[in-house]
Steps between C-alpha positions, in 0.01 A plus 500: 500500500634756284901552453743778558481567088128493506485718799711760351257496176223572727682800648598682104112378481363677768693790488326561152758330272762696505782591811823698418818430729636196693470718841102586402411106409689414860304783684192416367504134569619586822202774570241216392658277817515790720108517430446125554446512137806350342655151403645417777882592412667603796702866508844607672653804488756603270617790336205638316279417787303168533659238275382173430768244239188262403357798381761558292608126409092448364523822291833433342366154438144627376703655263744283370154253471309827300238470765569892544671695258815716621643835327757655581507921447769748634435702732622895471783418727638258283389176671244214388158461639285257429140459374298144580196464340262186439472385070188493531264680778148333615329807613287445784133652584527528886763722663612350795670631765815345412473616166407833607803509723733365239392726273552800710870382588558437129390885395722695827790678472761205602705655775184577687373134460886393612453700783151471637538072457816540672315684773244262493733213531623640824191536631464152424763372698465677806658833432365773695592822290503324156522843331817591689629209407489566126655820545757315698533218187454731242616845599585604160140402370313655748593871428322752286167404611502145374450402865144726485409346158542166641324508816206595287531234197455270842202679606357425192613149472369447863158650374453229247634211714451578877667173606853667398674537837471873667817681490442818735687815417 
């Protein structure tokens, strides 16, 4: 049985090496249990959306280990983000659907993947207008057509891994 640290090296692994931000590394763990998929972490919701603190305890610890390797960057607006990525990455020759999944979380724009897992969450657990919801959550993340551009990252994420939940408009 694999641990927490091992299961977040599988996630960097599967995502293609390489995921950039805390919040993207959260969502796509979380997407990959949403899709029956995942680890086996469980999720609740917190500020950015669907939070889970193993997640977050295995990566520190993957890194403090050098299992994964973490740099920090700042961003334009002054903060830190950071950048996990494996020391050494075991390509694979079959593209499974989790990969393919993790792969297209790790590549989206990040406020879209924040919102359409959030949505997705809500789904989850029984919400019946999970999209209202968000804009409810996350009013100020939701404007400009971010809403739009998520609702279709999730289309396409539900394309590759039909066992996500359904989140009607």
């Amino acid at each position: 049985m694999k641990n927490d640290i091992e299961k977040i090296t599988d996630i960097i692994r599967d995502a293609g090496g390489k995921i950039v931000g805390r919040t993207r590394l959260q969502k796509i763990a979380c997407l990959l249990e949403l899709a029956g998929l995942g680890e086996g972490f469980h999720f609740v919701y917190h500020h950015y959306g669907p939070y889970c603190e193993e997640v977050a305890w295995a990566t520190d610890t993957a890194c403090m280990m050098k299992m994964i390797c973490e740099d920090e960057e700042r961003a334009s607006w002054g903060g830190l983000y950071s950048i996990y990525s494996l020391p050494e990455l075991i390509e694979s020759d079959c593209a499974t659907v989790r990969m393919q999944l993790a792969q297209a979380a790790a590549k989206a724009d990040t406020i879209s993947l924040e919102l359409a897992v959030t949505a997705a969450y809500f789904a989850a657990n029984g919400k019946d207008a999970p999209w209202e919801e968000v804009e409810i959550h996350k009013p100020d993340k939701t404007k400009e057509g971010r809403l739009d551009g998520a609702k279709k990252l999730y289309k396409k994420l539900r394309l590759i891994a039909n066992t996500l939940p359904e989140v009607c408009e």
